[in-house]
N, C-alpha and C positions, 0 to 999 in steps of 0.2 A: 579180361576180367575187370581190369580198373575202367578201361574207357570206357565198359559198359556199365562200371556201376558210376562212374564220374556221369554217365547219360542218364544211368537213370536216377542218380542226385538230384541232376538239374533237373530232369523234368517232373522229381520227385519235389524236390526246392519250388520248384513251377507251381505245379498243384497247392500244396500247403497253402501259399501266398494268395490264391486265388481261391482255396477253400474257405480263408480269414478275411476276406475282403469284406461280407459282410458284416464280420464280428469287428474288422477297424474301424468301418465307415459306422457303426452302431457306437463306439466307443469314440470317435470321433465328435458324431452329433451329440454327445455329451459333455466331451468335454468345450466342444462352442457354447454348449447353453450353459454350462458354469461358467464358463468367461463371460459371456452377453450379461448373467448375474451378476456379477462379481464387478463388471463397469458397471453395470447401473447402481451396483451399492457404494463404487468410488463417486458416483456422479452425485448423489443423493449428498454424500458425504462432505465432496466440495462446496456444492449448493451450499447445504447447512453451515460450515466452516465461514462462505464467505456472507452469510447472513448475521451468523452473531459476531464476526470481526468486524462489519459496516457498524453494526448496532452499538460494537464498545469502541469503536473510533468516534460515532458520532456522541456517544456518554461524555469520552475523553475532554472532544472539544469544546463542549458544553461548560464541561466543569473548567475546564481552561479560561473561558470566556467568564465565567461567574465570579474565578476564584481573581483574576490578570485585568480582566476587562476589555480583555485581546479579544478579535475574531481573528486568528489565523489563518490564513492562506498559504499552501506554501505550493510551489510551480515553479520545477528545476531547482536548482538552488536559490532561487528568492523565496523571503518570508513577509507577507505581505498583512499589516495591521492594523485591524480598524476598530477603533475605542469604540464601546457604548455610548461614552458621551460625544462621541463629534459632532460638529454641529452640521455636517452636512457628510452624505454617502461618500461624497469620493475622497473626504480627507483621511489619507491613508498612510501608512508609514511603509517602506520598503526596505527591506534590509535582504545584502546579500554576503551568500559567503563563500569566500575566496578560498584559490587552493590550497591554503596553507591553512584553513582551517579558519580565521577570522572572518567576524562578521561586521559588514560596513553596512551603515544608513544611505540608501541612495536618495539622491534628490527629486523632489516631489514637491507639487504647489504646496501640500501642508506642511511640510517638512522645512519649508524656508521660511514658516511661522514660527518653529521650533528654532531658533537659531540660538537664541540664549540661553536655552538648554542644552541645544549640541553644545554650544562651548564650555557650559560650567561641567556637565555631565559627561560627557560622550570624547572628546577632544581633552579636557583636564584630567580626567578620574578614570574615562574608557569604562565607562559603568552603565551598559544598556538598561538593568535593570531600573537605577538612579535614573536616569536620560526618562524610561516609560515612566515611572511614578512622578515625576514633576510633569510631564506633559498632562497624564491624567490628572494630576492637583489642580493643573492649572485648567483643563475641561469643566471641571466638576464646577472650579469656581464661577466659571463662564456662565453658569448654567444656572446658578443658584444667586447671581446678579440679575437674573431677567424676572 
């Protein structure tokens, strides 16, 4: 009695599974095409994400540049700066920051211009902001002597 109803379990088990095959593999091809859906509405989703975060990073730096007179750069831990008024593209300020959190002026052709600033500003006071506002004072006036 058992072994034949354990026989005919399993070949009863047997049948079922192969009766439902069509109804898995029909529930199956369903649930791949809501998946396939469902990535292209992540995909769309990132897209657009990484559209308006490009769009208000480039707002940001704008306003940055308008409001500082900075263009920013920044590449690893350097931040790399270049005034509206320089008098030439590659005079640029580089500033890096170390692992303790400090940020140091690296040395740069323009930067050895700035030397009388680095000392009153930057070396006396440690005041980067102080250090940029007399460099640009001292652009603006460059510019407004010619």
């Amino acid at each position: 009695g058992r072994g034949g109803g354990g026989g005919s379990g399993g070949s009863g088990g047997g049948a079922p599974a192969m009766a439902s095959t069509p109804a898995d593999s029909a529930c199956l091809v369903r649930q791949v095409s809501s998946l396939r859906t469902q990535l292209e509405q992540a995909e769309k989703r990132t897209t657009r994400l990484k559209e308006v975060f490009h769009a208000k990073i480039t707002e940001f730096r704008e306003a940055c540049y308008s409001l500082t007179g900075y263009k920013v750069d920044m590449l690893n831990d350097q931040y790399r700066l270049h005034s509206m008024y320089a008098e030439r593209p590659g005079d640029v300020l580089v500033f890096q920051t170390a692992p303790d959190g400090s940020v140091n002026l690296l040395e740069t052709e323009f930067s050895r211009t700035c030397e009388d600033f680095f000392a009153a500003y930057l070396a006396k006071f440690k005041s980067i902001p102080a250090f940029l506002a007399a460099v640009t004072l001292d652009l603006v006036g460059k510019q407004t002597m010619v």
